[in-house]
TORPA-4810 file (N, C-alpha, C, O; in nm, 3 decimals):
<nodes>
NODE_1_1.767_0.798_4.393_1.722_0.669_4.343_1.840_0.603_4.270_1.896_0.679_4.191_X
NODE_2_1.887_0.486_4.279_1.957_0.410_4.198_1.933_0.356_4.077_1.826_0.379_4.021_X
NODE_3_2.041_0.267_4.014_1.990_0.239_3.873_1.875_0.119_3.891_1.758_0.108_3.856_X
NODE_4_1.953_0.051_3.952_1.838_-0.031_3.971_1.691_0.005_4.005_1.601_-0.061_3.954_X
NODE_5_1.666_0.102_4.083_1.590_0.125_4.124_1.487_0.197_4.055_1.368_0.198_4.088_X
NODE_6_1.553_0.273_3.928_1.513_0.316_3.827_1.489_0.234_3.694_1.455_0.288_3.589_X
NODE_7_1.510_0.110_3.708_1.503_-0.004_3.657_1.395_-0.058_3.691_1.305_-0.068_3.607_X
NODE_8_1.376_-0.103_3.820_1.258_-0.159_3.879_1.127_-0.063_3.898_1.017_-0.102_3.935_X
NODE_9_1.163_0.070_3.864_1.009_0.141_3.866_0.962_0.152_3.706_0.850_0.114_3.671_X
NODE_10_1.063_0.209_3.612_1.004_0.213_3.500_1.027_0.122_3.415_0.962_0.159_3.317_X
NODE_11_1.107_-0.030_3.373_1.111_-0.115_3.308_0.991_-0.159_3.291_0.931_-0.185_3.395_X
NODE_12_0.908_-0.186_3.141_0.786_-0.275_3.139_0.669_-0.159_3.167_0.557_-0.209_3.180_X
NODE_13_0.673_-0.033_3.178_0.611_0.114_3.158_0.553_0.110_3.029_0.614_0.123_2.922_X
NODE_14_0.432_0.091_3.046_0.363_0.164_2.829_0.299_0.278_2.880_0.242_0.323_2.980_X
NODE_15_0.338_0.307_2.756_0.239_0.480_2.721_0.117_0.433_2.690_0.100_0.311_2.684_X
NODE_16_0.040_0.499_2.671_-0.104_0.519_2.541_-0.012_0.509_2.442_0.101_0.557_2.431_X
NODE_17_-0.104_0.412_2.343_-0.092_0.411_2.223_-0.143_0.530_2.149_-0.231_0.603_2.195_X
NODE_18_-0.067_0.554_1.991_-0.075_0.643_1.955_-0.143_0.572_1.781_-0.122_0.458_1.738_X
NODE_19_-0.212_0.665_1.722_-0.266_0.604_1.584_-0.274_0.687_1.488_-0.262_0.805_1.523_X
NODE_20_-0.295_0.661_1.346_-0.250_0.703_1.226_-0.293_0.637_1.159_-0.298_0.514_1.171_X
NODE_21_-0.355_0.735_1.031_-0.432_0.639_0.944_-0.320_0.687_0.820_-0.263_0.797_0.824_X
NODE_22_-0.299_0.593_0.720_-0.185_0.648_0.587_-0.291_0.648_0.507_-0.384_0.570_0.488_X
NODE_23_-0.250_0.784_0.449_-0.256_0.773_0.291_-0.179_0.805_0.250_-0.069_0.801_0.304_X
NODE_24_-0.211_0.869_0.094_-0.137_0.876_-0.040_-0.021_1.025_0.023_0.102_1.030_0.030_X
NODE_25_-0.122_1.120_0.057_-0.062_1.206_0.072_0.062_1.246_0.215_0.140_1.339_0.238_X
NODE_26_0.032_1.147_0.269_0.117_1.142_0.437_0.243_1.107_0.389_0.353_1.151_0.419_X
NODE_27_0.195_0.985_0.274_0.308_0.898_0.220_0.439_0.972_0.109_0.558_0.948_0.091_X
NODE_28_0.364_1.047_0.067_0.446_1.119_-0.011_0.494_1.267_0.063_0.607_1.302_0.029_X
NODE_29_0.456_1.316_0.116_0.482_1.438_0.186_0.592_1.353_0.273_0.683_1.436_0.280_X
NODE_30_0.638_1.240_0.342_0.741_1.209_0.439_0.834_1.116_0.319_0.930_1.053_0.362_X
NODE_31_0.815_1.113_0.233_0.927_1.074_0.147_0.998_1.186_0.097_1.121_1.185_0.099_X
NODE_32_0.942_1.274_0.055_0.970_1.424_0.010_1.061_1.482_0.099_1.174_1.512_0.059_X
NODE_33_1.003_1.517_0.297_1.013_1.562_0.364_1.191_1.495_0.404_1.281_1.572_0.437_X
NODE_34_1.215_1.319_0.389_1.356_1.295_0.379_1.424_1.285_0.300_1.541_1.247_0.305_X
NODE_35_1.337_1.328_0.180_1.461_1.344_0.020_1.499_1.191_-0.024_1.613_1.151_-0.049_X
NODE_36_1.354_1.099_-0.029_1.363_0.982_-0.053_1.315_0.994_-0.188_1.201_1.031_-0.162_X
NODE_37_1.318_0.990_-0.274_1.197_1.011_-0.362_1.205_0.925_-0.469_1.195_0.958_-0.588_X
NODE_38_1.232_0.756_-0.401_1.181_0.698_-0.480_1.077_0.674_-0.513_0.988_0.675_-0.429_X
NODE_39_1.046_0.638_-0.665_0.916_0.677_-0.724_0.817_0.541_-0.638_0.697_0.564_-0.630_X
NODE_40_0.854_0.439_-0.593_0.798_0.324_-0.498_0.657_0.453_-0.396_0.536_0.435_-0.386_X
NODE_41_0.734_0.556_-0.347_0.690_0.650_-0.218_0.611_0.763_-0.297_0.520_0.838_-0.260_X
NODE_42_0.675_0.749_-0.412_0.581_0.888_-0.461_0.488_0.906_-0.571_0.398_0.991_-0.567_X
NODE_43_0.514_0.800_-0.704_0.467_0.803_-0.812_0.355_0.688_-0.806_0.404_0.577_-0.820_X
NODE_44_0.225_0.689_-0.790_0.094_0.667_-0.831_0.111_0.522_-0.930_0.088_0.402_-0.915_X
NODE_45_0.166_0.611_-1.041_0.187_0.509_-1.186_0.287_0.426_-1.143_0.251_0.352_-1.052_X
NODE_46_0.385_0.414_-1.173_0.520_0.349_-1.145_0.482_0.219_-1.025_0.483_0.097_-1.040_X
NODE_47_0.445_0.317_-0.885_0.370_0.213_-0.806_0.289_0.129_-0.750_0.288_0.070_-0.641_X
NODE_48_0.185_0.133_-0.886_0.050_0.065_-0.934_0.120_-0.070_-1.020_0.083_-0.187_-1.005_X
NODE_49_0.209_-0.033_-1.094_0.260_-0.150_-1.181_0.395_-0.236_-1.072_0.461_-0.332_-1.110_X
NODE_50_0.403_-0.193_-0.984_0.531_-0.298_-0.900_0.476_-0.405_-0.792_0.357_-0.418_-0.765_X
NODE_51_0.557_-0.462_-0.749_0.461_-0.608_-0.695_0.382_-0.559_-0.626_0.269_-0.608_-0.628_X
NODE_52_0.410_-0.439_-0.535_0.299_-0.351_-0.451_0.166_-0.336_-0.494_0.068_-0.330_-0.420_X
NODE_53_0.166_-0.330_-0.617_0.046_-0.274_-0.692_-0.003_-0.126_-0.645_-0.119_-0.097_-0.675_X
NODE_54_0.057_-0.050_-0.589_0.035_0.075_-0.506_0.164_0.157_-0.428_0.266_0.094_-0.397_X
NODE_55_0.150_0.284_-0.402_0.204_0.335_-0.328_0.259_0.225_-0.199_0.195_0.131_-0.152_X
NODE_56_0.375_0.264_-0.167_0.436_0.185_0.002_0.493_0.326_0.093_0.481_0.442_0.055_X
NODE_57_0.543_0.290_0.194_0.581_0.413_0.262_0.735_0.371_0.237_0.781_0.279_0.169_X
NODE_58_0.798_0.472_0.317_0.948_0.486_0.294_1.025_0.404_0.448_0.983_0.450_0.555_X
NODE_59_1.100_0.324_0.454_1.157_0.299_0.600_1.163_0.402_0.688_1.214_0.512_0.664_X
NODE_60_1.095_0.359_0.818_1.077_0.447_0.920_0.936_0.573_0.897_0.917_0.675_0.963_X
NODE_61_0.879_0.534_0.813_0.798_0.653_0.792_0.669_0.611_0.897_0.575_0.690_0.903_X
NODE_62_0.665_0.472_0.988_0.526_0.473_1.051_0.615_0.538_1.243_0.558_0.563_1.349_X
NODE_63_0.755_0.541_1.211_0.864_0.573_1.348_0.833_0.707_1.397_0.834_0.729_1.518_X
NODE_64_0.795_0.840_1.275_0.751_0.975_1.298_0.640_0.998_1.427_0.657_1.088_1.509_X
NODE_65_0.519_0.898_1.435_0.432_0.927_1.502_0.509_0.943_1.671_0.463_0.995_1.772_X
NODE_66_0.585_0.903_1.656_0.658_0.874_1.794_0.733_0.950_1.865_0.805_0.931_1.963_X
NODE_67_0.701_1.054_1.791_0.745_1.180_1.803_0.675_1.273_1.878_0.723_1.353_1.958_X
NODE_68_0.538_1.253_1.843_0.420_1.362_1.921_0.376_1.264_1.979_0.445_1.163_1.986_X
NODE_69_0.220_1.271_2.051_0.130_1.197_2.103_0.183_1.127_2.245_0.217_1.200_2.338_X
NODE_70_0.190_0.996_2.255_0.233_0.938_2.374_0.311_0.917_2.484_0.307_0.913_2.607_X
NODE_71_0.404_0.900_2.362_0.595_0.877_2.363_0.619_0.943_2.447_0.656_0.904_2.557_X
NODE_72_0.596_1.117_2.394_0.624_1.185_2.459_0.662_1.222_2.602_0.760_1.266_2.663_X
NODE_73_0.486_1.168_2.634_0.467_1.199_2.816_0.531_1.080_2.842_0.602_1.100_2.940_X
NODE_74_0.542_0.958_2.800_0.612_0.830_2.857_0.758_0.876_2.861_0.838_0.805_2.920_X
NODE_75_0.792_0.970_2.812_0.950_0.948_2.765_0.985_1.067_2.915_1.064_1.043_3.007_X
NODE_76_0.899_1.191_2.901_0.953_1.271_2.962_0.934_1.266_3.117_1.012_1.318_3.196_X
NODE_77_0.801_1.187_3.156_0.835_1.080_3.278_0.981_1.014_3.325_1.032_1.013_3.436_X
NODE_78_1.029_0.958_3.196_1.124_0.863_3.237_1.268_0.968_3.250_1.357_0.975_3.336_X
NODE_79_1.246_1.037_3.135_1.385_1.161_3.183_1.378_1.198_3.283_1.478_1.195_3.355_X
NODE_80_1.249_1.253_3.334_1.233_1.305_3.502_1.309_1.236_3.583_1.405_1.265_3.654_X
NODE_81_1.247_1.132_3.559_1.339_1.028_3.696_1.450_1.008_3.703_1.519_1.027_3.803_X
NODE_82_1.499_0.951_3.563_1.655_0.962_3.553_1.712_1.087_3.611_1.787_1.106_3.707_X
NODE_83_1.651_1.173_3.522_1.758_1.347_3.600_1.711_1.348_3.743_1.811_1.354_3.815_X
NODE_84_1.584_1.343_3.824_1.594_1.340_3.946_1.703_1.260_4.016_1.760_1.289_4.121_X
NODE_85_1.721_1.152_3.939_1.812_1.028_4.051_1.953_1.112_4.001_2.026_1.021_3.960_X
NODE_86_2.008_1.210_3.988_2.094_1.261_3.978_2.158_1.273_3.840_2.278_1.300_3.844_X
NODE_87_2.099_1.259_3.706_2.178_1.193_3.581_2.096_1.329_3.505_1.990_1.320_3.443_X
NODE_88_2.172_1.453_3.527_2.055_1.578_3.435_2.137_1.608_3.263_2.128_1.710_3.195_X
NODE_89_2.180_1.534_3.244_2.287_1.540_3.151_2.208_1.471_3.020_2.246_1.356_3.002_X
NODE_90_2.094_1.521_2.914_1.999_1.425_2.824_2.137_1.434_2.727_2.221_1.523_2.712_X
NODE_91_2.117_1.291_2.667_2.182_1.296_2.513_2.100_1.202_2.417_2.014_1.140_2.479_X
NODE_92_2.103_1.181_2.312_2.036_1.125_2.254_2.074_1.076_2.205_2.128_1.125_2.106_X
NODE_93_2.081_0.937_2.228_2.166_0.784_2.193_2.110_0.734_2.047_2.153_0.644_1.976_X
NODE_94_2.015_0.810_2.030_1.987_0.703_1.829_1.850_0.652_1.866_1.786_0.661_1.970_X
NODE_95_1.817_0.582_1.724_1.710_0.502_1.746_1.708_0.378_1.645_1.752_0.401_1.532_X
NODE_96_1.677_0.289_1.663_1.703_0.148_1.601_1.582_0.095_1.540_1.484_0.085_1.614_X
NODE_97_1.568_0.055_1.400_1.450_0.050_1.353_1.429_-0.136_1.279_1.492_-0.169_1.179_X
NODE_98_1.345_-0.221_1.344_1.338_-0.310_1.251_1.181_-0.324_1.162_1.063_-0.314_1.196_X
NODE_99_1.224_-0.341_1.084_1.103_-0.356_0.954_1.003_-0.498_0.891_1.034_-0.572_0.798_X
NODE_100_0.912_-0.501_0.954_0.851_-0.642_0.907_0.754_-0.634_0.773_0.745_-0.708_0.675_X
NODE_101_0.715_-0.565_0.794_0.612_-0.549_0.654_0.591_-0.409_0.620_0.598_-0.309_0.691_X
NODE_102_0.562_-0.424_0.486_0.520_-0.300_0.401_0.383_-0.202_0.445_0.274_-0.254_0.470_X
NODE_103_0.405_-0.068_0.450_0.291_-0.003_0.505_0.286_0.063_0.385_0.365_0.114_0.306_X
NODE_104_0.105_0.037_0.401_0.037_0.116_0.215_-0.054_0.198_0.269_-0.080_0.195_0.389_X
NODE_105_-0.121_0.290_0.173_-0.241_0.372_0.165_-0.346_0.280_0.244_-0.377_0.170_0.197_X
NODE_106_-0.404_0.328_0.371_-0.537_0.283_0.382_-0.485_0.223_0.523_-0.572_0.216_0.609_X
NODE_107_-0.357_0.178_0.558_-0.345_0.113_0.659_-0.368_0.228_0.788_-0.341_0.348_0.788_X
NODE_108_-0.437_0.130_0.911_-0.461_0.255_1.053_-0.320_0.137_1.155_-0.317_0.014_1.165_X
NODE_109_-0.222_0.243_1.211_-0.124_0.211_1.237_-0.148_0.249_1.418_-0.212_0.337_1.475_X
NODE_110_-0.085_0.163_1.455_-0.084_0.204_1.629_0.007_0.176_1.689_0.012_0.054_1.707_X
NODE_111_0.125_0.256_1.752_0.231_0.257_1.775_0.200_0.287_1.934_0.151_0.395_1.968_X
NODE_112_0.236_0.168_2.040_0.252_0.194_2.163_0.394_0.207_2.239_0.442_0.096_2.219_X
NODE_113_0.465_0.261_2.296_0.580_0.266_2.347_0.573_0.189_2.460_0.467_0.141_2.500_X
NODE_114_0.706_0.171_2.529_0.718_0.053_2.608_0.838_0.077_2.659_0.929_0.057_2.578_X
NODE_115_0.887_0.130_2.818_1.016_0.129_2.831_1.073_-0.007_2.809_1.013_-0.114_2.820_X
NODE_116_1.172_0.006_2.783_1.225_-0.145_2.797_1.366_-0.210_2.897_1.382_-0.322_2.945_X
NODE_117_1.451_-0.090_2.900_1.570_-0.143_2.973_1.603_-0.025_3.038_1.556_0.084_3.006_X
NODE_118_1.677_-0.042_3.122_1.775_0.101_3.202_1.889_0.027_3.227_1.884_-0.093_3.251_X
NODE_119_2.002_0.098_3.223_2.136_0.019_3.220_2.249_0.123_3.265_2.214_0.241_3.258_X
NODE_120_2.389_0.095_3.313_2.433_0.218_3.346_2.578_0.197_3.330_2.603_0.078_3.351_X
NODE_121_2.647_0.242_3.312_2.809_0.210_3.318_2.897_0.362_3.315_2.849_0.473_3.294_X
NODE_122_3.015_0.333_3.337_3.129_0.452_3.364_3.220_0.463_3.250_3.313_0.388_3.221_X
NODE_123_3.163_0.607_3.169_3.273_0.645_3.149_3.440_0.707_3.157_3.477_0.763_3.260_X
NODE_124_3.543_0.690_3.024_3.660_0.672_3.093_3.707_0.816_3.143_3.823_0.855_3.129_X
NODE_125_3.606_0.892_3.202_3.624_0.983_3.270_3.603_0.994_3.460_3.630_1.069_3.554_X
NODE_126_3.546_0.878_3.434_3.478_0.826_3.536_3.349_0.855_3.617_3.336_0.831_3.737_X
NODE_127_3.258_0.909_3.535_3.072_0.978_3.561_3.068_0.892_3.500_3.142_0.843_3.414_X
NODE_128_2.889_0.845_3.585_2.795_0.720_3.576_2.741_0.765_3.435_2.743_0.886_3.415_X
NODE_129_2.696_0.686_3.337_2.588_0.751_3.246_2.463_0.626_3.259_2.473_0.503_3.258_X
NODE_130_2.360_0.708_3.268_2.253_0.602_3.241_2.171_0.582_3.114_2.107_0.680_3.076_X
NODE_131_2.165_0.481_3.052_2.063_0.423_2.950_1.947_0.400_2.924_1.912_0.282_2.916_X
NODE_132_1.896_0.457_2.913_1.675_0.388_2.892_1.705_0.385_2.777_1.782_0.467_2.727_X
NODE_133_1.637_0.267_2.698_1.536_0.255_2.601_1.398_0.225_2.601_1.335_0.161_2.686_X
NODE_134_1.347_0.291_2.474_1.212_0.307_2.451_1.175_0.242_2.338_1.201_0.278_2.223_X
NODE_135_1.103_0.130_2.378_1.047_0.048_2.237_0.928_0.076_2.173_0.862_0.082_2.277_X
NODE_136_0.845_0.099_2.085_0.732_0.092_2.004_0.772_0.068_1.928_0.873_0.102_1.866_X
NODE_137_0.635_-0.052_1.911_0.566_-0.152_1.831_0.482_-0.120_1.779_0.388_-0.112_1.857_X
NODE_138_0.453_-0.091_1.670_0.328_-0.106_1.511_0.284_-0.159_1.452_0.340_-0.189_1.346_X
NODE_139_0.136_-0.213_1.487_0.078_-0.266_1.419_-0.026_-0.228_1.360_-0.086_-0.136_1.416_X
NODE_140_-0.095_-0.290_1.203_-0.146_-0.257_1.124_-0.307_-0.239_1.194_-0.331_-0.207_1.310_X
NODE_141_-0.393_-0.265_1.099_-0.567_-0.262_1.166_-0.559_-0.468_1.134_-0.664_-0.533_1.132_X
NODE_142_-0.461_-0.517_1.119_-0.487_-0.657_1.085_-0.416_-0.734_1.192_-0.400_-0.855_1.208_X
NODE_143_-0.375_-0.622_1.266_-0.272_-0.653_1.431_-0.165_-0.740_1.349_-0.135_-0.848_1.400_X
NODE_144_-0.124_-0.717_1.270_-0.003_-0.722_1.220_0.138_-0.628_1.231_0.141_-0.515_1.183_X
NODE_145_0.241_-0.681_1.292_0.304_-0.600_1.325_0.387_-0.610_1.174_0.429_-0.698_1.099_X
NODE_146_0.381_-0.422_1.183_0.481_-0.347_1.076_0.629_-0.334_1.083_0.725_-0.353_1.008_X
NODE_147_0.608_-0.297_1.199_0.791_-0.233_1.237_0.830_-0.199_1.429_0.755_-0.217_1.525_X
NODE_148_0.936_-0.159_1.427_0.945_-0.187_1.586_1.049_-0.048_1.587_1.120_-0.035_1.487_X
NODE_149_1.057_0.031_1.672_1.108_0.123_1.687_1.198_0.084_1.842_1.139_0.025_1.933_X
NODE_150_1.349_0.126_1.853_1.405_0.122_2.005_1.483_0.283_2.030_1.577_0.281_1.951_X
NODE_151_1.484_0.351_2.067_1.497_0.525_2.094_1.581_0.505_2.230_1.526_0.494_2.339_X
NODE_152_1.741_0.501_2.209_1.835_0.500_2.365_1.821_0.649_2.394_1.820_0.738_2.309_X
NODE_153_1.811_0.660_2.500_1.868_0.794_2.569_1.985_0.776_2.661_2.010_0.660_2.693_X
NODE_154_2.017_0.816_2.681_2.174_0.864_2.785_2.180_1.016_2.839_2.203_1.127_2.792_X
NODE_155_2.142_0.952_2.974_2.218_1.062_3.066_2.335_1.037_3.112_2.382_0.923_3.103_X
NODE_156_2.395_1.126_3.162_2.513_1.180_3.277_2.501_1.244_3.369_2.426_1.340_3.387_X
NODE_157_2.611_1.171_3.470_2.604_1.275_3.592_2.709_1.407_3.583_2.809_1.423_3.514_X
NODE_158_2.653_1.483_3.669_2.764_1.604_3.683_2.923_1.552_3.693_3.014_1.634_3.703_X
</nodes>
């Protein structure tokens, strides 16, 4: 299969959405868990009296779900294909996070993934590498979107 061709089958691909309800304790156990610990993520008091009036989560803390649940089978679909079309080489290009609003105690979050691009170019070794990204989008129970997640992968060929 070509890039294109791997372009034109999985570009515009969603998973199942995936969901999450926050609380107090999700919120503080993943601030802890990245050694964030501002008191905003962890302290009750402190974050009752700030404009929040409450606990907030930490950046990237609604990005975790995206990890288990959906993503997953969407993602490892899309590696399939890539490594079938000859590219068995996974690396893991990063993930890009933008932030629209504050996520508090009580919010139910739903993060759907979404391939979004395949792209391909030569390195100066001269093997193809190919690009997918994977977008999810989060929104609140007020279909307000929270935050946006983009996850590159990169393969190579032999």
């Amino acid at each position: 299969m070509t890039v294109e061709e791997l372009k034109e089958k999985y570009v515009g691909m969603e998973g199942e959405s995936m969901q999450m309800e926050v609380d107090n304790s999700n919120i503080k156990m993943y601030a802890q868990a990245v050694g964030d610990l501002n008191p905003l993520f962890i302290d009750d008091e402190y974050a009752a009296k700030s404009r929040y009036s409450g606990l907030v989560a930490p950046p990237g803390f609604w990005g975790w779900p995206s990890k288990i649940g959906a993503l997953p089978a969407l993602m490892m679909e899309f590696i399939g294909g890539i490594m079938g079309a000859g590219y068995p080489i996974l690396l893991d290009g990063g993930v890009d996070m933008e932030f629209e609003r504050p996520v508090r105690p009580g919010d139910k979050l739903t993060g759907t993934p979404k391939i979004e691009d395949v792209a391909s170019r030569t390195n100066k070794s001269g093997k193809t590498m190919v690009f997918g990204t994977i977008g999810t989008t989060y929104v609140n129970q007020k279909g307000e979107v929270v935050g946006k997640t983009h996850n590159t992968l990169m393969c190579l060929s032999l």
